[in-house]
MARMIBA-345039 format. One line per 3 residues: number of its first residue (from 1); their letters; for each residue y, x, z of C-alpha. Coordinates in steps of 0.5 Angstrom, whole numbers. Each point is the difference from the previous one (the first is absolute). Example, Ala and Ser with C-alpha at 12.3 -4.5 7.8 and 13.67 -1.06 7.14 Angstrom:
! residues 2
1 = as = -9:25:16; 7:2:-2
//
This chain:
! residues 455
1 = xxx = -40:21:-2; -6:4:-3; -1:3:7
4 = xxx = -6:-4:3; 1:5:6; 7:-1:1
7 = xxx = 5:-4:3; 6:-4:-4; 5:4:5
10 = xxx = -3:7:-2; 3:-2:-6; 7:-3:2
13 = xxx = 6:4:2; 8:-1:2; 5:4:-4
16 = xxx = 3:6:2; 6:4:-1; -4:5:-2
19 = xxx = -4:-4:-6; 3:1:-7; 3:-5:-2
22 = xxx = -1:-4:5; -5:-5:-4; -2:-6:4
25 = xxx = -5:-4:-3; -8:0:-2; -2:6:-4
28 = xxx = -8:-1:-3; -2:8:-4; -5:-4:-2
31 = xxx = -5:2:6; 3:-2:6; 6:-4:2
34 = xxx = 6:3:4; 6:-5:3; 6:2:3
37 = xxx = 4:-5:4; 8:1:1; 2:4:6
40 = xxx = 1:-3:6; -8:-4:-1; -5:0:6
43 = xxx = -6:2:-2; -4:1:7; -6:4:2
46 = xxx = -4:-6:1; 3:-4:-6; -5:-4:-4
49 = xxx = -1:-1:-7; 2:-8:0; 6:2:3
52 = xxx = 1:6:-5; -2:-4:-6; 5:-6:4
55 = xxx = 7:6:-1; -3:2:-7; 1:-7:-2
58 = xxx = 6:-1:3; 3:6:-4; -3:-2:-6
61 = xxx = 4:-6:1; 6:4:1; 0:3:-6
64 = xxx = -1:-7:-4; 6:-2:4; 5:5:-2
67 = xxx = -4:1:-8; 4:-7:0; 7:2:1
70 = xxx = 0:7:-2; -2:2:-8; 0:7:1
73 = xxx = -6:-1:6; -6:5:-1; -5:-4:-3
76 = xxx = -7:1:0; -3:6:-4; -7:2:-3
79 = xxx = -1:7:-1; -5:3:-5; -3:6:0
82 = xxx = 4:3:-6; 6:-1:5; 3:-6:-4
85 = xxx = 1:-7:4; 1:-6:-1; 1:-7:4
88 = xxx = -5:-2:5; 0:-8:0; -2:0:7
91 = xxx = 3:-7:1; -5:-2:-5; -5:3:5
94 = xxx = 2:-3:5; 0:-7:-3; -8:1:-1
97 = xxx = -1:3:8; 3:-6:2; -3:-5:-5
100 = xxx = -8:3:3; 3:-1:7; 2:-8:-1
103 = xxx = -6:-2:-5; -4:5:0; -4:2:-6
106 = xxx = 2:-5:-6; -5:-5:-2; 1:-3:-8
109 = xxx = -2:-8:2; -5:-2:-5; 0:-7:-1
112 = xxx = -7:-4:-3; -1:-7:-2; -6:-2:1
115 = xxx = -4:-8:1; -4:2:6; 1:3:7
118 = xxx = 6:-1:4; 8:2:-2; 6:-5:-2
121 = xxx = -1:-6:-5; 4:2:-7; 1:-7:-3
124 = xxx = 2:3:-7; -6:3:-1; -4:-4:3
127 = xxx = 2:-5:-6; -1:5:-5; -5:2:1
130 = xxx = -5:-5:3; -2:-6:-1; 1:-7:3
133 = xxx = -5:-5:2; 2:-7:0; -2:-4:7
136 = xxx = 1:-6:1; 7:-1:-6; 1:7:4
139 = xxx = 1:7:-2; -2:5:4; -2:7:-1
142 = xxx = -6:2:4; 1:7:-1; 8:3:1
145 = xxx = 1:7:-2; 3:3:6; 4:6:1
148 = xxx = -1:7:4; 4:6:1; -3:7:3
151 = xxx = 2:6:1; -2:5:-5; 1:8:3
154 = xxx = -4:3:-5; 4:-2:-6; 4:7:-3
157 = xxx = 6:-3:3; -2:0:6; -3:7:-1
160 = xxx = 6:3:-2; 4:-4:6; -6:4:4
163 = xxx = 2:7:-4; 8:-1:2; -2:-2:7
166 = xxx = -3:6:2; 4:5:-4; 6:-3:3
169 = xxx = -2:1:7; -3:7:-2; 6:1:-1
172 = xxx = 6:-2:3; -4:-6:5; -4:4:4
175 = xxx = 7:3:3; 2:-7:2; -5:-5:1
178 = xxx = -7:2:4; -4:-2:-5; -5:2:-6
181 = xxx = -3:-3:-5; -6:3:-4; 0:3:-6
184 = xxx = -1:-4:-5; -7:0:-6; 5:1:-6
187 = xxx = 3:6:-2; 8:0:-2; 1:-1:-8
190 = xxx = 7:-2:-1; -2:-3:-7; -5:-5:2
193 = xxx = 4:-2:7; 6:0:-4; -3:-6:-5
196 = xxx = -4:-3:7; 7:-1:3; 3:-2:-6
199 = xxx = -5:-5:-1; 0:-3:7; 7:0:-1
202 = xxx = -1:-5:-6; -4:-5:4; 4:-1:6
205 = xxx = 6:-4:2; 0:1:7; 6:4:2
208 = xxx = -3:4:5; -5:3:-4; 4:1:-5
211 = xxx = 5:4:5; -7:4:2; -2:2:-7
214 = xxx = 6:3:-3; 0:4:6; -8:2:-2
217 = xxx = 3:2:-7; 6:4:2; -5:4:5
220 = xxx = -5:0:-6; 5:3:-5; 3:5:7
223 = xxx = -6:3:1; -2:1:-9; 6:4:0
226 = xxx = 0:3:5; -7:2:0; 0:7:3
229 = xxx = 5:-2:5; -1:4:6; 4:-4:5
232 = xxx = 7:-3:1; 7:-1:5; 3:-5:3
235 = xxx = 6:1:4; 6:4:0; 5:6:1
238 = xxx = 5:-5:1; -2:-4:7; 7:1:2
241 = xxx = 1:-7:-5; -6:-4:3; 3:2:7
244 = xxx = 7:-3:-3; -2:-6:-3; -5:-1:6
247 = xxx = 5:0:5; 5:-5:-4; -5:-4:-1
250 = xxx = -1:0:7; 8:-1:3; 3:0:-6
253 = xxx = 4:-8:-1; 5:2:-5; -3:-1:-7
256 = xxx = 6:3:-4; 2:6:3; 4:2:-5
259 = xxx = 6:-5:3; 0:7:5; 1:5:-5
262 = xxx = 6:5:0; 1:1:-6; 2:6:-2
265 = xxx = 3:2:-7; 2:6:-4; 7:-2:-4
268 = xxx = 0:5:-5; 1:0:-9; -7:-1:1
271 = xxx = -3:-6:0; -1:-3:8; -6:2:2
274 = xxx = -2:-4:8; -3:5:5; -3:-7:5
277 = xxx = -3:2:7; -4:-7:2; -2:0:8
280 = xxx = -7:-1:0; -1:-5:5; 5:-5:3
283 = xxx = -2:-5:5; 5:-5:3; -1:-5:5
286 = xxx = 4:-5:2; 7:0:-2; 3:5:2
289 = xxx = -6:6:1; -1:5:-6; -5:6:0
292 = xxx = 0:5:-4; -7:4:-1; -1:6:-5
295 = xxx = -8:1:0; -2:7:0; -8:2:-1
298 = xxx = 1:7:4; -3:4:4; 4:0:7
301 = xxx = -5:-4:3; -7:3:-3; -3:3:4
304 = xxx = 0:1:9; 7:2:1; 7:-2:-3
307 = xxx = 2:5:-6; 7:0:0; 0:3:-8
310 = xxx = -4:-6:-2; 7:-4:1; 5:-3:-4
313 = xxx = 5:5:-4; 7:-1:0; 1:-4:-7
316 = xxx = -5:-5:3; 5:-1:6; 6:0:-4
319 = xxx = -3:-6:-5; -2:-5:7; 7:2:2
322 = xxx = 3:-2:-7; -4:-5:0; 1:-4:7
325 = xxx = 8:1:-1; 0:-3:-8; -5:-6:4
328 = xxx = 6:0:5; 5:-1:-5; -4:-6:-3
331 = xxx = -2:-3:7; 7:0:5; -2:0:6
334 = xxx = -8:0:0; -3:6:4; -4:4:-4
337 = xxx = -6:5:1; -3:6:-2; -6:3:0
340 = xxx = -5:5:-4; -8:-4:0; -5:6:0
343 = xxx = -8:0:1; -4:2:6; -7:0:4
346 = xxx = 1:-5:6; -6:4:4; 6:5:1
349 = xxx = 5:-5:1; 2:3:7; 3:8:-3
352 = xxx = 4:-5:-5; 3:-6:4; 8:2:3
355 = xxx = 1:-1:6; 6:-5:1; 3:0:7
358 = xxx = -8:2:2; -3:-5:-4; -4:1:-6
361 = xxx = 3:-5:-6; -7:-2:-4; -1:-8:-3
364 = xxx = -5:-2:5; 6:1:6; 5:-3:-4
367 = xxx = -4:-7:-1; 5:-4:3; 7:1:1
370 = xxx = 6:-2:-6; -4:-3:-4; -6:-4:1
373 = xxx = -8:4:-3; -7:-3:1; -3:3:7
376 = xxx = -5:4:1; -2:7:-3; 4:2:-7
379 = xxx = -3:-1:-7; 4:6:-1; 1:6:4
382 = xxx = 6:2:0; 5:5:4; 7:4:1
385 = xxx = -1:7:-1; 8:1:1; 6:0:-5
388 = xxx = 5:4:-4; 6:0:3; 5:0:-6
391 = xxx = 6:-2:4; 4:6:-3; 0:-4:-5
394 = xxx = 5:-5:2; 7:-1:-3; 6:3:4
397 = xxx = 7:-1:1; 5:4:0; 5:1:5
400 = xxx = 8:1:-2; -2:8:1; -4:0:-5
403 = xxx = -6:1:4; -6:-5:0; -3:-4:6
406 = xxx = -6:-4:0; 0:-8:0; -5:-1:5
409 = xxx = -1:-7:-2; -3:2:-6; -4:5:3
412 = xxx = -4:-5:4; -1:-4:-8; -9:1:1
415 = xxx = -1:1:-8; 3:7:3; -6:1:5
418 = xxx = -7:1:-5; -5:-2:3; -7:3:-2
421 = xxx = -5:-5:0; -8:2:-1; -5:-5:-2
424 = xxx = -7:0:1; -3:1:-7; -7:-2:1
427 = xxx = 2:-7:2; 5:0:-5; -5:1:-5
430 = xxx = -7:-3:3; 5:-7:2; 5:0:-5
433 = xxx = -2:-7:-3; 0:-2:6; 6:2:3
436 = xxx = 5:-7:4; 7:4:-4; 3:-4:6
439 = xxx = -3:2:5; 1:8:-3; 7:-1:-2
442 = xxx = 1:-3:7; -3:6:4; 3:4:-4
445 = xxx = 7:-2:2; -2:-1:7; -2:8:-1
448 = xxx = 7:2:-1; 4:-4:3; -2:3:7
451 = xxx = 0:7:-4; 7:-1:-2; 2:-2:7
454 = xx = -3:5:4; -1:6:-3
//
């Protein structure tokens, strides 16, 4: 962090509407680190820095999880001093962070043969090297070589590993693990780490250390070329991706979308050109229950109080209306739900749960009704911050007058009612490795069920 005097918390923030552009991730200048978390995340007065560390490793990892599915994700960036950049291989660090947490130093094993002390016998080199005695029409050797391995950490292998370490974890480590490691007795020279790593290469089979020094080599040559580097940027302006891909990850449990894709086509002398609008999420359960979830990263609920203008616009309502009823068409007969998932700070959960019928709709209410969720507390907060009522949407018939009356029974079709649904960004991040999807699809199902009946 550079600042002994400081805090991690003095270093994090959460993102804003009135930061430009939004960027969330970690930013080094070279001095100080600056991480900035997803709207929505709780960073409390009395958070300490195990827990900050804890959120900052879980996104980091939420980061790695979209980078896998999305090519054109942000990826890291070293910035130099002319203003140029170049990639950043933080992947590269943190193999090497994590390699010292779970062994340590690297120690290069040293194997001697010698005739005397103790150590394992090696017959092969006990006869080649020794000579018999002949006892009683008996061969015998009255001396065996015998073998024995130690440790070597003073070998340049392990100076190098000693080097990448500690400049790993000045780095980038220090934000995530409360660890230091002190500054090694070599100085950075790219040539000669380059040839002892290259060399240690030559001499190993074992495919862990193997792993360790090709990662050793990418950040010797990162940190040869970028030599006046005076920091780097991880992250992303476009969080609204990580948020989509989280919360399909999550309740998502239809792997091709595409099969709910209207397709839509412009029929000209050109050639056809496809306009595809895929639903983000679709969750079903049972036989005859489908959802409908549009993720959307916005700033309704950021703050202490609902902000109305931070809502989903038109276009978003008619593309969950088209979808629902393209879905309708393939699923006679199913009952189909729409509804926008939008982040949200649980220590404000009261100004933002809608009363239905008098009763707040959060998951820890809902753990038991339809269908069936593990008792207790809720991994994943989540609540009902009230719907979009797009009844006017509905078809009409018309009447022999030519005027149009309502079908009311196609009024009372749920995909009409678009439920906003908030979900709790800090344990959507720090537990989503650890997330029961059962559970969640469960909850989440249990939530609007009751907000479609009674609100």
């Amino acid at each position: 962090m550079t600042a002994a005097t400081k805090s991690l918390k003095d270093f994090c923030k959460v993102a804003s509407a009135q930061d430009d552009g939004d960027f969330v991730g970690v930013n080094f200048d070279g001095k100080e680190f600056k991480v900035v978390f997803p709207i929505g995340y709780r960073i409390e007065s009395d958070s300490t820095d195990a827990e900050l560390r804890k959120g900052i490793r879980a996104l980091l990892h939420s980061f790695a999880h979209t980078q896998s599915v999305e090519s054109d994700f942000a990826s890291p960036r070293a910035f130099h001093s002319n203003g140029e950049s170049m990639p950043f291989p933080i992947h590269t660090y943190l193999h090497v962070v994590r390699y010292f947490l779970s062994y340590g130093y690297y120690r290069e094993q040293e194997t001697i043969y010698r005739d005397h002390g103790g150590g394992k016998i090696h017959w092969g080199r006990t006869i080649k090297q020794v000579k018999p005695q002949v006892v009683d029409a008996n061969v015998v050797y009255l001396t065996q070589m015998r073998r024995k391995s130690f440790a070597d950490d003073r070998s340049l292998i392990a100076r190098v590993f000693h080097y990448c370490a500690w400049r790993s974890f000045n780095e980038l480590g220090c934000i995530l693990y409360d660890v230091s490691v002190p500054k090694p007795d070599i100085e950075f020279n790219e040539s000669l780490f380059e040839s002892v790593i290259h060399d240690a290469l030559d001499r190993t089979f074992n495919e862990r250390s193997i792993l360790l020094f090709r990662n050793m080599l990418d950040l010797v040559k990162c940190w040869g070329h970028n030599e006046h580097s005076k920091g780097f940027r991880y992250g992303t302006k476009e969080f609204h991706v990580v948020w989509e891909k989280m919360v399909d990850s999550v309740f998502g449990n239809v792997g091709n979308k595409e099969d709910y894709n209207p397709k839509l086509v412009y029929n000209t002398r050109a050639k056809d050109s496809p306009h595809p609008i895929i639903p983000d999420t679709i969750m079903i359960l049972g036989k005859d229950e489908m959802f409908i979830l549009d993720s959307k990263y916005y700033k309704f609920a950021m703050g202490e109080h609902p902000d109305n203008s931070g809502l989903p616009g038109s276009d978003s309502i008619l593309k969950q209306i088209a979808y629902a009823r393209y879905a309708q068409n393939m699923h006679k007969g199913s009952r189909i739900y729409n509804a926008f998932v939008m982040p949200y700070n649980e220590r404000f959960s009261e100004a933002f749960r809608y009363p239905c019928e008098g009763k707040a709709v959060d998951s820890d209410a809902m753990q038991s009704t339809e269908h069936s969720a593990s008792s207790g507390e809720s991994v994943l907060p989540m609540c009902i911050a009230g719907y979009c009522d797009a009844t006017a949407l509905a078809p009409t018939h018309s009447t022999p007058d030519n005027s149009c009356t309502d079908d009311a029974e196609t009024r009372q079709v749920p995909f009409y009612k678009i439920l906003l649904v908030l979900i709790d960004t800090t344990a959507l991040l720090n537990h989503f490795a650890d997330i029961k999807k059962d559970d969640a699809r469960n909850a989440l199902a249990n939530m609007i069920h009751y907000a479609q009946r009674r609100s």
